[in-house]
N, C-alpha and C positions, 0 to 999 in steps of 0.2 A: 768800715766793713760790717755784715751785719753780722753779728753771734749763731749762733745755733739755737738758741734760746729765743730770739727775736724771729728768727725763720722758720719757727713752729709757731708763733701768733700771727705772723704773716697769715700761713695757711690758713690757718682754724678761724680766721677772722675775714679772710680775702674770699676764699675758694669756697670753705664749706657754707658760710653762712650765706652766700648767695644762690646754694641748692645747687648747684652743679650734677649731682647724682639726677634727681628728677630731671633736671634739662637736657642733658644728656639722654640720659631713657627716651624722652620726647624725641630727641633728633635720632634715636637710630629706628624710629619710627615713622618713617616718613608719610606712610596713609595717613597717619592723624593729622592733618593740614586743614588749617579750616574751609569749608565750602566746598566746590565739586570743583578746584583746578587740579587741572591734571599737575602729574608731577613732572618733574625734567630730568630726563635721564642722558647720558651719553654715555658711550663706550668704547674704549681701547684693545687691542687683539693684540697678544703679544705669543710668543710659543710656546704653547702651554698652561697659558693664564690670559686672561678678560680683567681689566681692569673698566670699575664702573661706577657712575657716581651716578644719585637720587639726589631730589630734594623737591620738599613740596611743604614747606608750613611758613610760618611767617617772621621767622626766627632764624638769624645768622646760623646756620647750621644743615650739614651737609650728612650722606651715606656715602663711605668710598668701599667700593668691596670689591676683594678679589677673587674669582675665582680660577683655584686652579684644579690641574687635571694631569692623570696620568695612566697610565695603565694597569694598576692595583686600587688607584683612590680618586675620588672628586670632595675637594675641601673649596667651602665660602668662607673665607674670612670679613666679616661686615663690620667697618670701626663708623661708628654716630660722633662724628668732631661736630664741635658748639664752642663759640665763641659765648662765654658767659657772665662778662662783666670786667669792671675794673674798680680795684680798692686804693685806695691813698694811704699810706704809712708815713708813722714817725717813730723812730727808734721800734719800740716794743707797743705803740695806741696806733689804733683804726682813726684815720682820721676823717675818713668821707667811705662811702661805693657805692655803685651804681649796676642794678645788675642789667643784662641785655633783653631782659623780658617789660624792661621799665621804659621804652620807645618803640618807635614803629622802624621796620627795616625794607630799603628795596634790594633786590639781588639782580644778580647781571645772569646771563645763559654760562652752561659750562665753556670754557676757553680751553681748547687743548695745546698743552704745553710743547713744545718741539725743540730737538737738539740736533744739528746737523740735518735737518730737514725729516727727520725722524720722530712717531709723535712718542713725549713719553712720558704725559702725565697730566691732568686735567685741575684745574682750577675756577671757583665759583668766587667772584669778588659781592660784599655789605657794605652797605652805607645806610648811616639813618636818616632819616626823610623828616624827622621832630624834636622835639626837646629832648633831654635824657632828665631822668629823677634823679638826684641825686640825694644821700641821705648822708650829713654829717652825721660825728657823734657831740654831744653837749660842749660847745665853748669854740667851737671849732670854725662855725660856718651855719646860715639858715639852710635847711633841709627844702628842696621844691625841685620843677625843673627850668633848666636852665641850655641855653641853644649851642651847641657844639657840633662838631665834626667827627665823625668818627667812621672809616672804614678800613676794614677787614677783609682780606684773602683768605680762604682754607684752600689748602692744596693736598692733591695725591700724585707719588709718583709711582712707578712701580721700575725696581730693581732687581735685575734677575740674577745675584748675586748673594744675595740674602736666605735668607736660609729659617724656617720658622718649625720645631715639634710638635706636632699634635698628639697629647696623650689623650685616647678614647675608652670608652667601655662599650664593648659587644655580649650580646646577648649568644646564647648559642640555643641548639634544641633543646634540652636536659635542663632549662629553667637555668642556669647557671650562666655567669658573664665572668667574661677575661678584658683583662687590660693590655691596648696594643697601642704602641708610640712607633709614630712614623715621622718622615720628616718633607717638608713642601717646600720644594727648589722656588725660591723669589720669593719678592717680597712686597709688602707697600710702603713708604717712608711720607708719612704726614708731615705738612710746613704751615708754619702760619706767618701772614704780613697783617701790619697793622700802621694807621697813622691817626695822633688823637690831638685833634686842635682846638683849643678853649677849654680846656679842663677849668673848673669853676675858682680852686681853690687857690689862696696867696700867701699860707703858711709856705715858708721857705726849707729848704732840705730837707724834705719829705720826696717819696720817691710814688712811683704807680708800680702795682699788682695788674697785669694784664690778664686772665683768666681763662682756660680753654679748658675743655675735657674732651676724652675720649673714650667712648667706651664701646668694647668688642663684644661681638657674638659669632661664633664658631659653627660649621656645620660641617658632614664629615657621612660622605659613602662609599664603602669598600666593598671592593670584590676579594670574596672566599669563594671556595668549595662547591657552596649551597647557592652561591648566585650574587647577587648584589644587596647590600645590608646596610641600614643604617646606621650608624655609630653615635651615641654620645659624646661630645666633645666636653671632659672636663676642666683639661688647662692647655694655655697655648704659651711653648717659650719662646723666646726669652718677656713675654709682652707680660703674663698674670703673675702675681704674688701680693705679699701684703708686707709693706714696708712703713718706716715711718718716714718725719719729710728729710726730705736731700736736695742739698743746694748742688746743682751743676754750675761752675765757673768757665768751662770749655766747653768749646763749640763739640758737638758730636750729634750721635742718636742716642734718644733714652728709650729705653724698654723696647732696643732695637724697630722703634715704628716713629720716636717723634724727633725731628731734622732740626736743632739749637744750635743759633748763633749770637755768641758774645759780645755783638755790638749793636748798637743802635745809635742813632743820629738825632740830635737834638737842636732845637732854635730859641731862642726867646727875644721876643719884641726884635729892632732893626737890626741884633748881631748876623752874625755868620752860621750858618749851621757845624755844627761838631762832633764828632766821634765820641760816643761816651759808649761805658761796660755795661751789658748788659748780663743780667745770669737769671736760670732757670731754677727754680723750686718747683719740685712734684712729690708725689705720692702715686702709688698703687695700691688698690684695694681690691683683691678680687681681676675683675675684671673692666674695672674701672682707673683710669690712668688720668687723674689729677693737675693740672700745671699752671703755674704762675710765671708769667714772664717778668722781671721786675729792673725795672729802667729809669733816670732822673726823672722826675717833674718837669716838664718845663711846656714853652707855649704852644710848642709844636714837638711831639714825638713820634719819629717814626722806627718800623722796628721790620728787618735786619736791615743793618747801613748797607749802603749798596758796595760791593770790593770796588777799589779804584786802583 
């Protein structure tokens, strides 16, 4: 099991060192794409909320935004999810990563998710089309790249059961601003699938660092008195604050937006595929939600097992 000691170098060597805060940025920007393609957008109608996802860059990474509405308020909630890499650990050493900006990516069109013939959530499937870089550290492995598999789901769903505050600041006439907190009926619940076949390295009991992040931007118009107003959105709960890392071992949602499941499915060479634990390390900064999925090593790993 790891320590808490070791699942603070996890992080600081998995997640931060491969930039996740700027790729992130990148992806909940989706104009920045290179060249003149258009972007892909789709979109769900739900009551009283639009659920919608973007993308347009070349980089596993997606916009799922909600918008909702009511009769006092119109809030955008917009989360930039990025698939950002994958690190190799042993005990407390980095043993290899690889970040997602080190190969080239094809993406599929949005796929809208449905439940009883009801649609209720959209998904954009990556896969790399090249090599990946891969960087050891000393003694470990040659640093180059090397030919692997690798694709990635980002998924949105939205649930109208959840529940999200928005604390704002309003301006009023008299130069003066008050703080007003409201609360936005539904929600969206981020998921990620992954499958990684040919991982380079052959140190044994070592595990992988999956990497994602998410980072939100809030927007917020209210009707007063004086007509319709813009708001400041300073913090949004349960999703912002500034924590250190925390290992999740059960399936649940973190910071009420990201959907963790504690298993994953493993293969190596001609065995049988198997049920093995998987758990979640993240961080919150800000407005930035951090996450490492972290699962055995082996020849094929795929991530959440499917229920049987």
């Amino acid at each position: 099991m790891l320590d808490r000691k070791i699942l603070a170098t996890v992080l600081a060597l998995s997640l931060l060192a491969i930039g996740s805060t700027t790729y992130v940025a990148f992806a909940a920007n989706p104009a920045g794409g290179a060249g003149d393609e258009k972007p892909l957008i789709e979109n769900i109608k739900f009551a009283d909320a639009v659920l919608v996802g973007a993308h347009k860059s070349s980089m596993p990474a997606v916009v799922y935004g909600l918008v909702a509405y009511g009769p006092r308020h119109t809030t955008i909630l917009a989360y930039g999810f990025a698939f950002v890499g994958i690190a190799e650990v042993s005990n407390e050493t980095l043993v290899a990563s690889a970040g997602a900006r080190n190969t080239t990516w094809a993406n599929s069109d949005f796929h809208i998710i449905e439940h009883d013939g009801r649609p209720i959530g959209l998904a954009m499937g990556f896969r790399n089309e090249g090599p990946l870089y891969v960087e050891f550290a000393e003694g470990y492995g040659e640093s180059g790249y090397y030919d692997m598999n690798i694709t990635v789901v980002l998924m949105a769903f939205y649930h109208p059961r959840l529940e999200e505050t928005i604390l704002a600041r309003v301006g009023s006439g008299d130069n003066s601003t008050a703080l007003v907190a409201y609360d936005v009926r539904g929600g969206v619940v981020l998921a990620a699938a992954f499958k990684i076949e040919g991982w380079p390295s052959e140190i044994e009991g070592t595990r992988l660092v999956v990497g994602f992040g998410v980072l939100l931007r809030a927007f917020s118009w209210l009707e007063t008195r004086e007509g319709r107003i813009k708001a400041d959105v300073i913090a949004v709960s349960p999703f912002c604050g500034s924590t250190r890392p925390r290992l999740e071992r059960e399936s649940g949602l973190i910071r009420g937006t990201f959907a963790f499941v504690n298993k994953a499915i493993v293969k190596n060479g001609d065995g049988k595929p198997e049920i093995a634990r998987a758990f979640c390390l993240y961080q919150v900064r800000g407005w930035l939600l951090k996450l490492g999925i972290i699962v055995p090593k082996a020849d094929v790993v795929g991530y959440p097992a499917r229920r049987r």
